[in-house]
Structures are given as C-alpha cells and as structure tokens.
C-alpha positions in Angstrom: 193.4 94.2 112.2 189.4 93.6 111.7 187.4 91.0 113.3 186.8 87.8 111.4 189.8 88.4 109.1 192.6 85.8 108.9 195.8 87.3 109.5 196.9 85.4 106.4 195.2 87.4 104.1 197.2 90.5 103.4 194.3 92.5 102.0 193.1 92.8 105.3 195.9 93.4 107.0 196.9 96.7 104.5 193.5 97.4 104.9 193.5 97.9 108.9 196.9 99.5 108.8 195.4 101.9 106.4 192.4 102.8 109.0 194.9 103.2 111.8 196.8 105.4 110.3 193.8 107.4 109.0 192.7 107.6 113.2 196.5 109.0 113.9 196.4 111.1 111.8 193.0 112.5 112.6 193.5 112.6 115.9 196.9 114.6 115.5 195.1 116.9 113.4 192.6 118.2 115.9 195.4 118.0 118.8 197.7 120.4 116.3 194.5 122.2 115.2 193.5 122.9 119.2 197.2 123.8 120.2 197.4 126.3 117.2 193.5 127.7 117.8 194.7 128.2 121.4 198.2 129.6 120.1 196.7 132.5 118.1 194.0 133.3 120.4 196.8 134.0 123.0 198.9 136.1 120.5 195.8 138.0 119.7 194.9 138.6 122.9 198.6 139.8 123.5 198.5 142.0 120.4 195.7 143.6 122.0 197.0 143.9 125.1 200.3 145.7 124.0 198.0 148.1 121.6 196.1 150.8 123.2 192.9 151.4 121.3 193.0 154.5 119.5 191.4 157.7 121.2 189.3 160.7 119.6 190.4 163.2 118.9 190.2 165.5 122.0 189.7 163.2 124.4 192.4 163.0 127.7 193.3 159.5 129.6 194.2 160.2 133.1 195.5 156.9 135.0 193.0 155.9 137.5 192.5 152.7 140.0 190.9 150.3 137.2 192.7 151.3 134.9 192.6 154.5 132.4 190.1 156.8 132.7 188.8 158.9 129.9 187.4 162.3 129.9 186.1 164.0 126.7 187.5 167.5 127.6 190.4 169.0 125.1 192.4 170.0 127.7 193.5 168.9 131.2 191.0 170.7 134.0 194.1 172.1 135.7 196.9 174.0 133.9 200.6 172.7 135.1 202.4 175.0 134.0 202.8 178.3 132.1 205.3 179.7 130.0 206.7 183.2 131.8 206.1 186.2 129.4 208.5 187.6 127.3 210.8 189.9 130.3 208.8 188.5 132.9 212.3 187.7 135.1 213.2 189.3 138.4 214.2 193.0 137.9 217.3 192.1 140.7 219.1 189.0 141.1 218.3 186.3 143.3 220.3 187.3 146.5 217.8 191.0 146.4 214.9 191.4 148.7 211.4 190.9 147.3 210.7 194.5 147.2 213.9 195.0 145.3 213.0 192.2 142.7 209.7 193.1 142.3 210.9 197.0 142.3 208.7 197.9 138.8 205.7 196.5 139.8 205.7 197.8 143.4 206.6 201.3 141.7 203.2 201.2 139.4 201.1 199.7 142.7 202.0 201.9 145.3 201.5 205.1 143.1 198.6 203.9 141.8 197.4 202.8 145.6 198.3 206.4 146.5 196.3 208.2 143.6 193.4 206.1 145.3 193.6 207.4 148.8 193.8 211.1 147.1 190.5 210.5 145.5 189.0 208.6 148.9 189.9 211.4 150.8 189.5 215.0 148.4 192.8 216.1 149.5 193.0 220.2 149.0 189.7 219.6 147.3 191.1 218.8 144.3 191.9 215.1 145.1 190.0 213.5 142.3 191.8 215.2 139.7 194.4 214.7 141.8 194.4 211.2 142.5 193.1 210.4 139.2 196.0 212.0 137.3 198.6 209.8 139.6 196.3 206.7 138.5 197.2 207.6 134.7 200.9 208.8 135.3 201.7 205.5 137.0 200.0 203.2 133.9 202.2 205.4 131.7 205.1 205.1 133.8 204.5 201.2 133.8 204.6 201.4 129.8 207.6 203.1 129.6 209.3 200.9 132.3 208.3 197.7 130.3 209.9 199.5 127.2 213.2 200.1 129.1 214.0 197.4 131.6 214.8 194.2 130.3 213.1 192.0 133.5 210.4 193.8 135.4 208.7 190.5 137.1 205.1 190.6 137.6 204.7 193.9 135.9 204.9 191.7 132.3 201.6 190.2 131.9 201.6 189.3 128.5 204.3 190.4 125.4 206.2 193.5 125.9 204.4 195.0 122.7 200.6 194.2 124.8 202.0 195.2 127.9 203.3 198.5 126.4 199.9 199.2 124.9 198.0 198.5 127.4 199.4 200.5 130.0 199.9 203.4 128.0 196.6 203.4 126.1 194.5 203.2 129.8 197.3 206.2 131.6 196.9 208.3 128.4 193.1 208.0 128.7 192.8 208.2 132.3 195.0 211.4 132.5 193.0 213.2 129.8 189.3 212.5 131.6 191.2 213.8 134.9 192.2 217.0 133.0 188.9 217.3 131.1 187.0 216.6 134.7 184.3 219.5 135.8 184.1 221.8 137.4 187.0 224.0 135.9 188.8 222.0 133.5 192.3 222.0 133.1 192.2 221.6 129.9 189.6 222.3 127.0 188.6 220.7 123.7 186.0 223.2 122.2 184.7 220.2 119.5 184.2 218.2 122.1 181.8 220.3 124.1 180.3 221.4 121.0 179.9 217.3 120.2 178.7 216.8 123.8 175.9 220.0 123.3 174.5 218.8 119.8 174.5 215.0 121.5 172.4 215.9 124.7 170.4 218.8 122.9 
C-alpha cells in the first residue's frame, strides 16, 4: 500500500497490489533466468566435455600426463606389430629345436656362409668361381624351397611370389657371372664379348 493513501480507497489499494505483484514477478524472472543461464552453461560445458574435438586428418593422440598429446605424424613412431608373410610359420612344429625349425633358412645361410670362406681363402685356386657358384646355387635353392615347403620361417621375407623371384633372379645371375668369370671362362657368350669389344673400343 502507498504512502498517504487511505486504506479506504480501493483504487489505491488495487493499485499497490498491482506493483507488488509486478516486483514478484520480476524478481522471479531474473532468479529463473540466472538458474536457467547457469543450467545451460553447465550442459554445454558437459557437451563439450563428453565430445572430443575433431582431429586432422593424420594427426595421432597418444595419452600423456595433462592430458592427450598430439603429434602431427601419420603413423605411430614405433611399429607394434607386423603381419607374418604369407608361409612365414616354423618349418617343424613347436616341440623341434631351433635349427630344426628354422631348417630352410639355416640351409640357404650356411651354404652361402661357406661359398664366402671359398672365395676368402682361393681354395684349389679356383675358389672365387668356386665360392661364388655356391653363393648363386644356394639363392636358387632358397627359391625353390620357398616354392615347395609350405612354412620355411625366416626364409619368407615378403609373398611367396617376391620371395621366389627374388632369390632365383640374384642365384641365376650370380651363377652366370661366376661361369662367365676370367681368366678361362667356363662358359662363353660370343655376342657378349663382341658387345663388350665394340663398348670399350
């Protein structure tokens, strides 16, 4: 009710009632309007929370002390793991040795190890061609082993197709320069010394 009104007149009296109301409801407004302000912000900052922000593409999050910790290299700086080639198995089981496991690649390492101590040492002095020969025989040997045996362990490097040529394009090559090798070939191409004249003439 205002000052100086009679509390007879009922003008006055709607009129205050009016103006309180009008306060209540103000003041509710901006309570409600602070408590809902308040509300979102707290959802939105939960929102955000739960969301990760969306990387680049190419860029790797590693978990760190503070938090994620971003890198912009494609891939991880350490490979985990590595999918074994295509017969890379054991060539035994389990229960075998290591030499017997490993049988194919030991075969290919040791003759090739021994074609090496021909060359090192000229055996009958004719232990490059030799040694060199064993070098190519045991690649070629390695190709055809990859071809026949289903597992040969750490002979398989890559597919058995790869593998195959690999091995057999290098022995083939090898064994042809040791038969080629001077002085006194073992065997003779006459193009090819007739390329090798016209080249150096």
């Amino acid at each position: 009710m205002a000052a100086g009104t009679s509390p007879d007149d009922p003008a006055a009296t709607v009129e205050a009632v009016g103006e309180a109301v009008a306060r209540d409801a103000e003041g509710t407004g901006d309570a409600e309007g602070a408590r809902d302000a308040e509300g979102t912000g707290d959802a939105e900052e939960a929102i955000g929370a739960e969301e990760p922000e969306p990387m680049a593409k190419g860029v790797v999050s590693a978990p760190g002390p503070d938090g994620p910790v971003r890198t912009t290299r494609r891939f991880p700086m350490f490979t985990r793991d590595t999918a074994r080639p295509e017969g890379g198995g054991r060539a035994a089981s389990g229960d075998a040795v290591a030499p017997v496991r490993q049988w194919p690649f030991l075969t290919v390492l040791g003759t090739t190890g021994l074609g090496l101590f021909l060359v090192a040492v000229d055996a009958f002095g004719i232990g490059f061609r030799i040694g060199t020969l064993l070098i190519g025989l045991a690649l070629i040997s390695g190709a055809v082993i990859r071809r026949l045996v289903p597992s040969v362990g750490m002979l398989a490097v890559r597919s058995r197709f790869t593998d195959m040529a690999t091995y057999g394009l290098l022995g083939t090559v090898i064994v042809l320069l040791a038969l080629m090798a001077q002085p006194r070939p073992w065997l003779e191409f006459p193009f090819l010394e007739a390329a090798v004249r016209f080249t150096v003439r």
